[in-house]
N, C-alpha and C positions, 0 to 999 in steps of 0.2 A: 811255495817253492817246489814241492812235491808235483805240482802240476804242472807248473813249469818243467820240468825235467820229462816230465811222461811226454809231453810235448815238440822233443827234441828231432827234430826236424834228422835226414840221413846225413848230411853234412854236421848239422851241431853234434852227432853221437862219435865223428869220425874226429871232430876236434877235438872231444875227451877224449878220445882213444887216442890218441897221438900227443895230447898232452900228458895221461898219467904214462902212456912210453918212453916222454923224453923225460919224467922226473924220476922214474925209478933208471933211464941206464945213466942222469946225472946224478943219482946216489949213488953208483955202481961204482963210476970211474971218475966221480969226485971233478964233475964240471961244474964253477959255477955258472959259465953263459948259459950251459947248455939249463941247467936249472930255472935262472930265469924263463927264457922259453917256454920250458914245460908248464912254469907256473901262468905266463901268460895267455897260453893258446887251452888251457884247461881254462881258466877263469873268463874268459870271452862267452864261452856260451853259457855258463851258468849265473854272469850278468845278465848275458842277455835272457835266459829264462826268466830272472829276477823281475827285470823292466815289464816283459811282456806279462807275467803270472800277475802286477800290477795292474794293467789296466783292463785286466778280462770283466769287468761286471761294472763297466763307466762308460757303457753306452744305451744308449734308447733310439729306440726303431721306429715310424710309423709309416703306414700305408696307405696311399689313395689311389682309386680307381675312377678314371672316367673314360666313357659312362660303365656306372654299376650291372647295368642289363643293355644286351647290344644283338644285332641281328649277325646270323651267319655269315659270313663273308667281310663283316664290318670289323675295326680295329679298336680298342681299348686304348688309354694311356695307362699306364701304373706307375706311378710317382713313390718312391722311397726317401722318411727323410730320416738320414740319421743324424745325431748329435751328440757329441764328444760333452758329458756333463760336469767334467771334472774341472781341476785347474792345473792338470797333464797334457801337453798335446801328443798323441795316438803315435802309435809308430806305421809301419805299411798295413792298409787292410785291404785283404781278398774278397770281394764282398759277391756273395752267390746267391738269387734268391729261388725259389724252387717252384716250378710253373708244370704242369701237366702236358704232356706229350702231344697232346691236340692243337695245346696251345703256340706250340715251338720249342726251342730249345730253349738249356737252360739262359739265364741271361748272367752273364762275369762282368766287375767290372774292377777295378786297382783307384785306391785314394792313397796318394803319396804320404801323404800325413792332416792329420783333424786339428787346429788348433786347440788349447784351451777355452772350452763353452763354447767349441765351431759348431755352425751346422753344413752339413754337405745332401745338396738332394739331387737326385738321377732318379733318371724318367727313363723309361723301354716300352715297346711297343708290343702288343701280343696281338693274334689274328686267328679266328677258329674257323672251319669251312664244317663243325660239327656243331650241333647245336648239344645243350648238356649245363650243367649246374658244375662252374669248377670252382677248384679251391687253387688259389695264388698263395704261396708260402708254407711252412715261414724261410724264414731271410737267413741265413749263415752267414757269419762273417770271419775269417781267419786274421787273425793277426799276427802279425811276422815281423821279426826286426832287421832292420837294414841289410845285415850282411847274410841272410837266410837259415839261420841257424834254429832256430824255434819257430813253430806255426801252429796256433794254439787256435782252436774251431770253438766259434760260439753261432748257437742256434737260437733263433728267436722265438715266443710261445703264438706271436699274434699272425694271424693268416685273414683272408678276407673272399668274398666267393663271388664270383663273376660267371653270369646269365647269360648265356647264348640262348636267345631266341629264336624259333625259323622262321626264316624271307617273310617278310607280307611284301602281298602286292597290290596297289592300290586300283581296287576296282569301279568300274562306271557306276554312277549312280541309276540304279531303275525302280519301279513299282511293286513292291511287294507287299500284299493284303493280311490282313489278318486281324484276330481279335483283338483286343485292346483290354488290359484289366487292372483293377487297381480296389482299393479302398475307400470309407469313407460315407456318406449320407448317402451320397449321389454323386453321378457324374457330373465332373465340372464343365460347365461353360463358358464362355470366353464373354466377360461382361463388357467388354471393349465392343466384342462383334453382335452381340442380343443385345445389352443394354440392361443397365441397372433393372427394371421393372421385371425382365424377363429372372432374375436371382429366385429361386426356388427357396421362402422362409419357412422357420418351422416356430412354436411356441418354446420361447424362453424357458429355459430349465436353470432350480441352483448350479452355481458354479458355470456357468456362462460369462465370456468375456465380454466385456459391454460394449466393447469396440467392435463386435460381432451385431449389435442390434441396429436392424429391419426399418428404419422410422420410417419409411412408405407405409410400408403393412401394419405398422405401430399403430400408426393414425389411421389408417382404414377397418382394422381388426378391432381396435377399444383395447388392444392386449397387446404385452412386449413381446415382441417377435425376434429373433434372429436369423441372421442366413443358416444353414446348412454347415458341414466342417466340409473344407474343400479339401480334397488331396490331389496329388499329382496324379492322372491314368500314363501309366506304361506298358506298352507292348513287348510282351513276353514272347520267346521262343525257343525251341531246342535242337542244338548241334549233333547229330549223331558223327561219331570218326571210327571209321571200321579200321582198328588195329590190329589186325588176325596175321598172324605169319603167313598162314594158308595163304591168304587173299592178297599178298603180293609180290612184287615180282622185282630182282635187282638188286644190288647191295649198294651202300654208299651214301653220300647225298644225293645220288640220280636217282635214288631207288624209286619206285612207285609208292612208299610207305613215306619218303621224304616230300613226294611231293604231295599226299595227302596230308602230311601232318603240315606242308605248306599251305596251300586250299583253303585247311580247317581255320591255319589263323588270320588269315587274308577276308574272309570270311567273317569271321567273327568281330575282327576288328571294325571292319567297313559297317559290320548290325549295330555296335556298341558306339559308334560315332554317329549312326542314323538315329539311337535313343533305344537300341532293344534291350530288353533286362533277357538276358542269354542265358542255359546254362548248357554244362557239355556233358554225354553221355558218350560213353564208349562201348563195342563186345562187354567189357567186364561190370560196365554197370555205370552209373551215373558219379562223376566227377569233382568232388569239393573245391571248389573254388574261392581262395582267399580274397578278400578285398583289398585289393592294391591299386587300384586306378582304374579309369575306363579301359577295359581291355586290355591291364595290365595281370590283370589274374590269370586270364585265359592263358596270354603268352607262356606266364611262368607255369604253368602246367605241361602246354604244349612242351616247351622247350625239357622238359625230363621224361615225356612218353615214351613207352618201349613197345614193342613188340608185344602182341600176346598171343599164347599157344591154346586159344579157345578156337574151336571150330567152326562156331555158330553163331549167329547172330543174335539168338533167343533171348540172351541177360538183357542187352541193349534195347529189343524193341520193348523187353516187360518194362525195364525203366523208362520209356519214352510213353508207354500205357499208362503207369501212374502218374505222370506229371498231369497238371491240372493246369487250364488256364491258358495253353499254347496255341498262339494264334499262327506259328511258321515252325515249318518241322527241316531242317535243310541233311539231308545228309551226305557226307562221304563215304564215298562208298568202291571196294576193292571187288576183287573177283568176287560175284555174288550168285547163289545159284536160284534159279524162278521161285522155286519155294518157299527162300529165306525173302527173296522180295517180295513175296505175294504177303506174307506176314508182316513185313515192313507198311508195306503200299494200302492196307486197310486202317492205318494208321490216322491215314489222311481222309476227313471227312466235312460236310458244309462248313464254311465258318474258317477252316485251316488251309494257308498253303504251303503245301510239299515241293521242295526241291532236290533233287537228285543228283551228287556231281560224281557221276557215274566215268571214274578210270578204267581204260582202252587198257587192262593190264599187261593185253600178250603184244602189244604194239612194243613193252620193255623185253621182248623177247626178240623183236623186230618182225614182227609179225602187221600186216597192213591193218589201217584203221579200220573199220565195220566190216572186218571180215570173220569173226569169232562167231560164230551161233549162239551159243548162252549168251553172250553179251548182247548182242540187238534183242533177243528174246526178252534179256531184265526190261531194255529201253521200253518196248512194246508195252510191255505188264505194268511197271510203272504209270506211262502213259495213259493205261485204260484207265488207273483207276486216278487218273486226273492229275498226276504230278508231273512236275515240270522238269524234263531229264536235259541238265548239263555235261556233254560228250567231254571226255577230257585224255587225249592220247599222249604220249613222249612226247618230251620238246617243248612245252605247251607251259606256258603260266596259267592259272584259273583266270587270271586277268583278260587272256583273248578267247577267253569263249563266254564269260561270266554273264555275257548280254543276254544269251542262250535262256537266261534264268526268266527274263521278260515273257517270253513268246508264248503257245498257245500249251496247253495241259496237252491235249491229243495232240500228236504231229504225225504225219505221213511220213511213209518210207523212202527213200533217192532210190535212184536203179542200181548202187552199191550195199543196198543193203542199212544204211545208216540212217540216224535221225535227222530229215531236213529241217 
């Protein structure tokens, strides 16, 4: 009751007020209408407190999201169900749930009343043009009684968080070389395409599954033989994404840092569907990636990258120095100066191919494509040392120039200045 009363809406306080009014001036001058009155315009809200301070702890909430992780510009559903659990039905609810400022406004909506054991669910729509890690909730809901005298706020504990991803764009298929590495005896061969005889066996050792034994070599050898352990070979490689504040240019989602962190996962996505085992390195060093799906890790990395206030490139190339094993080095790469790429571009040696998707960053200045110095300079220097420079100015998905990736390591100059 106590909280019912704290609850009293500016109207319900105006109705006590006007009812203990009319009952102290009808004890004055000895009315009784006027007494009645007073006793009943006093007792209307503190019933109605009553009803309401009842049903505050007789609902249950849940949430659902689809889809749970979604691309920028793409829309969500968010379904709310609530459920009246009692054998009360609900008076008015105010039902608010609470959404982050990227995502829109908040979303209101009014249930006239919940039956006994009702359930009622509403669905809204949310849309982010920001990529980012948000949190949807929790849900308030007011309850209020008919004639608006009480409006008591209940907030709910459970929230749920929704992935904005940034754009992929789905890129041509072309040829990209490189090592291949994996575990195991040996490389596996395809006994479909050599043929059982071609199976490289070894001498049966305890604990060998016998479904594993050799009986060609069995019978040839005088001795039990088995195959090899075969494993899968996977082609490994590593993302560099130059996130330097320095290095780019713009705010927004037009920014030149948006459309690298675009690039990077268009990119990655397109290696992780061709079978590469990927990992991502940035300026601040090399990237833990959870296992969520083909190319589902990388995303949800991508989509909470920020900015970094590192000047240099040097963490990122030491990290892409220890990795072991990389047969494609791709990187993105912002305003970069000859130095930091000469250090980059030694990276790349027999056996590995380097790609470079090298952003036109003063073109977000509005500055003409290959008209920057350092920048054709990087192209050039990369180029010497054999990697393969994708131009990428404003305006530009990675997707129209991505073929760029195919063509020769050295390229010749145009009479603008750029890479033909």
């Amino acid at each position: 009751m106590r909280t019912g009363l704290g609850a009293l809406t500016s109207r319900g306080r105006s109705f006590v007020a006007a009812g203990v009014a009319a009952l102290l001036m009808a004890l004055f001058l000895g009315e009784q209408d006027l007494l009645r009155i007073g006793v009943l315009v006093t007792a209307l809200p503190l019933l109605a407190a009553l009803v309401v301070a009842r049903t505050r702890y007789r609902l249950s909430c849940a949430r659902r999201l689809d889809p749970v992780r979604g691309e920028v510009g793409g829309e969500a559903t968010v379904t709310l169900r609530l459920e009246n659990v009692t054998r009360l039905p609900t008076g008015l609810l105010l039902i608010e749930d609470t959404v982050p400022y990227a995502l829109g406004v908040r979303p209101r909506f009014v249930l006239d009343r919940v039956e006994a054991r009702g359930v009622r669910e509403i669905a809204y729509r949310v849309r982010s043009d920001l990529r980012g890690r948000f949190t949807i909730g929790p849900l308030s809901v007011r309850i209020t009684d008919p004639f608006g005298l009480v409006e008591l706020t209940r907030a709910f504990s459970i929230s749920d968080t929704l992935t904005v991803t940034p754009q992929v764009h789905a890129l041509p298929h072309i040829r990209l070389s490189g090592e291949w590495t994996g575990g195991g005896d040996s490389r596996t061969r395809s006994v479909a395409a050599a043929g059982d005889d071609d199976v490289a066996p070894r001498e049966y050792r305890q604990g060998d599954d016998l479904r594993r034994v050799h009986w060609r070599s069995t019978a040839r050898r005088g001795e039990l033989m088995v195959r090899r352990e075969e494993q899968q070979w996977q082609s490994r490689g590593a993302l560099l994404l130059d996130t330097r504040r320095s290095a780019h240019r713009g705010e927004g989602p037009r920014s030149s840092f948006e459309v690298a962190v675009s690039a990077a996962a268009s990119i990655g996505t397109h290696l992780a569907h061709e079978g590469l085992g990927l990992r991502l390195v940035t300026d601040q060093g090399r990237e833990h990636l959870a296992d969520s799906g083909l190319g589902g890790s990388l995303l949800d990395t991508l989509a909470v990258i920020k900015n970094s206030p590192a000047r240099s490139l040097e963490i990122g190339v030491s990290a892409l120095r220890q990795g072991t094993g990389d047969g494609l080095l791709v990187a993105v790469l912002g305003a970069i100066d000859p130095e930091e790429a000469r250090d980059l571009a030694r990276l790349r040696h027999s056996g590995i191919t380097g790609v470079a998707v090298l952003l036109d960053v003063q073109t977000w200045d509005g500055a003409e494509p290959g008209t920057d110095e350092r920048h054709r300079a990087v192209q050039t220097l990369l180029a010497d040392y054999g990697w393969r420079v994708v131009r990428l100015p404003a305006g530009l998905p990675v997707s129209s120039v991505w073929q760029e990736a195919a063509g020769r390591s050295r390229f010749a100059l145009d009479s603008t200045g750029g890479a033909a």
